[in-house]
Residue frames as qw, qx, qy, qz and C-alpha x, y, z in Angstrom:
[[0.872, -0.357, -0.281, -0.184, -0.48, 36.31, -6.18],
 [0.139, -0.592, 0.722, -0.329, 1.52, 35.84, -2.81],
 [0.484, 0.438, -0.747, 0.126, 3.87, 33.15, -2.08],
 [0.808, -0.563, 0.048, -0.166, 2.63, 30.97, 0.90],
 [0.099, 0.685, -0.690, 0.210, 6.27, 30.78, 2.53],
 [0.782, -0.124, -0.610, -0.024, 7.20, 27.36, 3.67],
 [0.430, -0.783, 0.244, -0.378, 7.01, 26.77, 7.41],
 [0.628, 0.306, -0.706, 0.118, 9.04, 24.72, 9.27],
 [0.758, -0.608, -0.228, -0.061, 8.88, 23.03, 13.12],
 [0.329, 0.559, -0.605, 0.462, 12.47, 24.06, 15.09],
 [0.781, -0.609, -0.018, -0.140, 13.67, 22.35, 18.36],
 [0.154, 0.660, -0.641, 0.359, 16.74, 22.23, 20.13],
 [0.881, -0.241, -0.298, 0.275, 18.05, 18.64, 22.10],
 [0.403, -0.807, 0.401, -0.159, 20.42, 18.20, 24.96],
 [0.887, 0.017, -0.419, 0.191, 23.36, 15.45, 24.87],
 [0.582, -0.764, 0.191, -0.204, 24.15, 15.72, 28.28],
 [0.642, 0.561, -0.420, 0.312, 27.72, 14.56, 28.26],
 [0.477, -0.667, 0.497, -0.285, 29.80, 12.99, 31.58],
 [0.291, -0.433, 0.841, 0.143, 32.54, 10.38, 31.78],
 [0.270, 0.119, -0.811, -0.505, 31.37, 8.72, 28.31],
 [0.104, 0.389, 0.893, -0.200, 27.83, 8.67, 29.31],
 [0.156, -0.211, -0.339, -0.904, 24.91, 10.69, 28.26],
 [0.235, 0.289, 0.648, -0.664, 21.48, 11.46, 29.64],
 [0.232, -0.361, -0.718, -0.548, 18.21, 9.82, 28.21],
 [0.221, 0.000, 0.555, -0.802, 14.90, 10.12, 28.96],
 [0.000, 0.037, -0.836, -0.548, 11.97, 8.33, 28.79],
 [0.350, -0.234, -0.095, -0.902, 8.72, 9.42, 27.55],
 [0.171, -0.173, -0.970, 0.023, 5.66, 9.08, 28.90],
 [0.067, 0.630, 0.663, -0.399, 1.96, 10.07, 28.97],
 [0.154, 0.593, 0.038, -0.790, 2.46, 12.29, 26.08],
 [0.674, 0.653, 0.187, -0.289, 0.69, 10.91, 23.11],
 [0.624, 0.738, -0.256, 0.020, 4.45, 10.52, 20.99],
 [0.709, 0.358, -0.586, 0.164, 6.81, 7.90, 21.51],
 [0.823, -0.417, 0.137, -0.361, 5.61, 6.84, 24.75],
 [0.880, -0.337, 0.300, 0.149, 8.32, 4.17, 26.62],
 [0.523, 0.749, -0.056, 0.402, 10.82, 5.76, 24.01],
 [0.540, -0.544, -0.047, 0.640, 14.22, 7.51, 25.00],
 [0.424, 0.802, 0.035, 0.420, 15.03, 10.66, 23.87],
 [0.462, 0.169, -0.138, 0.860, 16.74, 13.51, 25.18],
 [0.042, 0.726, 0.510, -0.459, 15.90, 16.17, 27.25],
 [0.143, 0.277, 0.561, 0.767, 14.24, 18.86, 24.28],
 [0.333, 0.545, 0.727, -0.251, 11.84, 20.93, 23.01],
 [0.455, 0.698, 0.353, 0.425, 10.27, 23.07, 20.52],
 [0.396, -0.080, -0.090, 0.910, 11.67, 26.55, 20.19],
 [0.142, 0.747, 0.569, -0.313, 8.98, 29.37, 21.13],
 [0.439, 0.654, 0.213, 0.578, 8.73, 32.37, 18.65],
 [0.029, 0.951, -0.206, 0.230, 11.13, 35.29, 19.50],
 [0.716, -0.518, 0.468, 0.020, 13.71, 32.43, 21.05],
 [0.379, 0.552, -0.731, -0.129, 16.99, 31.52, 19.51],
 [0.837, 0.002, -0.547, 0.003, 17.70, 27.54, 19.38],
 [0.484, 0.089, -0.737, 0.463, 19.82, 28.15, 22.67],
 [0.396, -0.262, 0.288, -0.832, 17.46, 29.95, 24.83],
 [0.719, 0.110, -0.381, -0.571, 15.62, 27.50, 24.15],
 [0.824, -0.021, -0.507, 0.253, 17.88, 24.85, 25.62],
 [0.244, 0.294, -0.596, 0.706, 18.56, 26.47, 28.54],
 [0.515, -0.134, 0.069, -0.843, 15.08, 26.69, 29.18],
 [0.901, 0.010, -0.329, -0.281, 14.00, 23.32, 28.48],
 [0.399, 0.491, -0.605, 0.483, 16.91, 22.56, 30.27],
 [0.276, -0.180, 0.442, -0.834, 15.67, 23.96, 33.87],
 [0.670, -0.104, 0.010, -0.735, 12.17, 23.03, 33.24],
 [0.937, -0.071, -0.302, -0.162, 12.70, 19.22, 32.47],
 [0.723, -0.155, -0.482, 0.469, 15.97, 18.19, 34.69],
 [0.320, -0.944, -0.074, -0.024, 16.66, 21.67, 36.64],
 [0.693, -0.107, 0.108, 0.705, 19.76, 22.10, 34.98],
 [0.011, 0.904, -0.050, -0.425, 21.40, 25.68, 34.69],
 [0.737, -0.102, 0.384, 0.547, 23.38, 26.41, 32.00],
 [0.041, 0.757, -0.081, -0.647, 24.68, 29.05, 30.11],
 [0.779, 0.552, 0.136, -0.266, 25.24, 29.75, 26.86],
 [0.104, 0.739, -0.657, -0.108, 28.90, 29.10, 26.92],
 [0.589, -0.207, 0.751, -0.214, 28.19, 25.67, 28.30],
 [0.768, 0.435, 0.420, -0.212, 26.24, 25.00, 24.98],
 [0.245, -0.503, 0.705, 0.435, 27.84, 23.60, 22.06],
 [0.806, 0.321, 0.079, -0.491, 26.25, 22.96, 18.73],
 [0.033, -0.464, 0.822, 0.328, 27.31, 19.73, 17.32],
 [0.035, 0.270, 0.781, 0.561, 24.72, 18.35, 14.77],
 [0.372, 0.240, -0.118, -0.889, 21.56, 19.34, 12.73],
 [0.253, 0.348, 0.901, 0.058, 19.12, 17.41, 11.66],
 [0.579, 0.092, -0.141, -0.797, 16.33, 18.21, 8.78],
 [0.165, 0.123, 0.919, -0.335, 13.95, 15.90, 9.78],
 [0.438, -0.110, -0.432, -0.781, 11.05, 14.81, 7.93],
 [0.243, 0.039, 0.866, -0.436, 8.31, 13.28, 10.48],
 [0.351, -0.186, -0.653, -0.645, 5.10, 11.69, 9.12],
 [0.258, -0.071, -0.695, 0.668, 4.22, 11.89, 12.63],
 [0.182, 0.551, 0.151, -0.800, 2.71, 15.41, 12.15],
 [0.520, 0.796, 0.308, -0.017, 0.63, 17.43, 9.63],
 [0.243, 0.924, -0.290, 0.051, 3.31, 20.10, 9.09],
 [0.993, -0.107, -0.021, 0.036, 6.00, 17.38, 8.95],
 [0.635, 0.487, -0.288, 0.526, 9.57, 19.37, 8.43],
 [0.627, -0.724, -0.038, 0.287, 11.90, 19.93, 11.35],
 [0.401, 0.619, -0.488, 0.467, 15.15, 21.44, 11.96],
 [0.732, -0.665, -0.141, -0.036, 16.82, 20.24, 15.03],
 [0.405, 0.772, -0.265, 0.413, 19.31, 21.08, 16.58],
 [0.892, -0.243, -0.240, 0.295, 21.75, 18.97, 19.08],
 [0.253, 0.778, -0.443, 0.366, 23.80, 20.50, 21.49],
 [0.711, 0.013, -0.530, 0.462, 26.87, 19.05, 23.61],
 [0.195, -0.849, 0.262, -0.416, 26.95, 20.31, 27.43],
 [0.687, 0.160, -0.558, 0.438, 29.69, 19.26, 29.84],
 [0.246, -0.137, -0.601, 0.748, 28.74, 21.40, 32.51],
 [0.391, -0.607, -0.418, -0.551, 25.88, 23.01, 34.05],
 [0.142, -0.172, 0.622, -0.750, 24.77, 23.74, 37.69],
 [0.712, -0.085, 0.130, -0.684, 21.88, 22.06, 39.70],
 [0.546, 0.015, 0.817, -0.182, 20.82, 18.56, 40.81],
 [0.199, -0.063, -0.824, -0.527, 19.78, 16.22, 37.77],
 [0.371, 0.045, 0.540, -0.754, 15.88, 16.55, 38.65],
 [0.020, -0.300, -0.861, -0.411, 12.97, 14.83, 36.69],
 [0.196, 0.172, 0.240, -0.935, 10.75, 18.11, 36.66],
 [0.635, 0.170, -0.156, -0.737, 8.26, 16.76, 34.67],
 [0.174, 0.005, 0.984, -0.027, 7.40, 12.66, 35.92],
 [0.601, 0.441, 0.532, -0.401, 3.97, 13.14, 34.69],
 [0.679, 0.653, -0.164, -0.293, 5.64, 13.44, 31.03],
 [0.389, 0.334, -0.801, 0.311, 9.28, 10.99, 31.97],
 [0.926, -0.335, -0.006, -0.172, 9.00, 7.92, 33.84],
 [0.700, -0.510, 0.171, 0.469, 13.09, 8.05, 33.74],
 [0.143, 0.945, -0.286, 0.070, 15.98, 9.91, 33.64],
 [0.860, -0.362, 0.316, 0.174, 18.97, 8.12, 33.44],
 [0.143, 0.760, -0.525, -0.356, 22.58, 8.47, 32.51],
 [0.960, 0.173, 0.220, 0.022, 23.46, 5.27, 29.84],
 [0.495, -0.357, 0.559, 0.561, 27.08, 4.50, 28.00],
 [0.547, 0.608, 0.010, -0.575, 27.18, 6.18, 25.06],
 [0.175, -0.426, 0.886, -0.059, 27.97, 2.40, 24.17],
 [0.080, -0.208, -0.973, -0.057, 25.01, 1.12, 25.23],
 [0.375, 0.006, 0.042, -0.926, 22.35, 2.97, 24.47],
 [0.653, 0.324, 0.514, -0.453, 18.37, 1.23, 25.17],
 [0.203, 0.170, 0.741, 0.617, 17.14, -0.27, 22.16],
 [0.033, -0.782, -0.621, -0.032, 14.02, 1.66, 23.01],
 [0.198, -0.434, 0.042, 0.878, 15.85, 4.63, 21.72],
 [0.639, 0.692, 0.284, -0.181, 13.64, 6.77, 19.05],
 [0.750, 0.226, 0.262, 0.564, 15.53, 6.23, 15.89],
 [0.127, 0.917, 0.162, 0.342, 15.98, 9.91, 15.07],
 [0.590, -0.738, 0.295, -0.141, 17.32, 10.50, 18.75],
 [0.875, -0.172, 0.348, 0.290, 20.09, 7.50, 17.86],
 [0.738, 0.518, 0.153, 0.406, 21.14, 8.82, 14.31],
 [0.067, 0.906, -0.178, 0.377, 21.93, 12.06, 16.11],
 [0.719, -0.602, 0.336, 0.085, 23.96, 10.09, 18.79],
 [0.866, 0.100, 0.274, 0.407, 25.98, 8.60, 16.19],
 [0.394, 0.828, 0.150, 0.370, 26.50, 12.03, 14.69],
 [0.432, -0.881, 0.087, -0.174, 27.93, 13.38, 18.01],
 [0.937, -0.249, 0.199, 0.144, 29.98, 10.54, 18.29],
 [0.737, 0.332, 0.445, 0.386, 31.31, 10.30, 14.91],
 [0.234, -0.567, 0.052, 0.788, 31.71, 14.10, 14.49],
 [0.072, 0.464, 0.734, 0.491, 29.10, 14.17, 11.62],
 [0.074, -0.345, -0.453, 0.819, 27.39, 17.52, 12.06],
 [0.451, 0.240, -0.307, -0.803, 24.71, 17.86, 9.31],
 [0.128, 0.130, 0.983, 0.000, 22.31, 14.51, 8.89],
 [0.553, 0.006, -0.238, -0.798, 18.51, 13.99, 7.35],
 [0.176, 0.180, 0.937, -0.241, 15.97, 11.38, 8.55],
 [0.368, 0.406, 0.814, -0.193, 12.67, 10.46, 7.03],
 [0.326, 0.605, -0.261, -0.678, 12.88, 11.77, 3.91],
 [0.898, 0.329, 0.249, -0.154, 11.40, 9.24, 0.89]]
């Protein structure tokens, strides 16, 4: 009898990084944490490493460039969501500090803002997940779990 292999969900964040601020966004119109901040993100497509990924997602949601020097992994997250059916993540947070292109909101029909915040004062309408990994960044904590029983 074959082994049903376990699957998992991967995605790759941005902490946009500039004079001790950081770039949220916040959702909207998409069915998951609506009036939330997060980060600009997404899921990683199959044949796409975690940074392609973020260079892509990059472009598409603010119309930042960036390379892959620019990208800097500094935390992980396994990430249980009861959100979903298939409920394990891996994410993966990286730190840019530069990039090319105008900060854009490419996608206002899914963000209703884009906005740099002190990474001080962050919204309390931050999703919690999206916060534990801010602290991780901070705090130079590169390995963290979240919603696990």
């Amino acid at each position: 009898m074959t082994k049903k292999r376990h699957k998992i969900i991967h995605a790759s964040y941005l902490a946009l990084l500039k004079d001790s601020k950081i770039l949220l966004l916040r959702r909207h119109n998409t069915g998951y944490e609506d009036g939330n901040y997060s980060m600009v993100a997404g899921h990683v497509d199959p044949g796409e490493t975690f940074i392609q990924c973020m260079i892509r997602e990059a472009e598409e949601e603010a119309g930042l460039l960036l390379k892959p020097e620019d990208l800097h992994m500094a935390h992980l997250m396994h990430r249980n969501s009861s959100a979903t059916k298939n409920n394990e993540r891996v994410d993966v947070f990286f730190t840019a500090e530069n990039w090319v292109g105008e900060i854009t909101n490419k996608e206002p029909r899914k963000c209703d803002d884009l906005s740099w915040f002190d990474l001080e004062d962050i919204p309390e309408n931050i999703i919690p997940y999206i916060m534990q990994a801010i602290r991780g960044i901070k705090n130079g904590i590169y390995y963290s779990e979240y919603g696990w029983p």
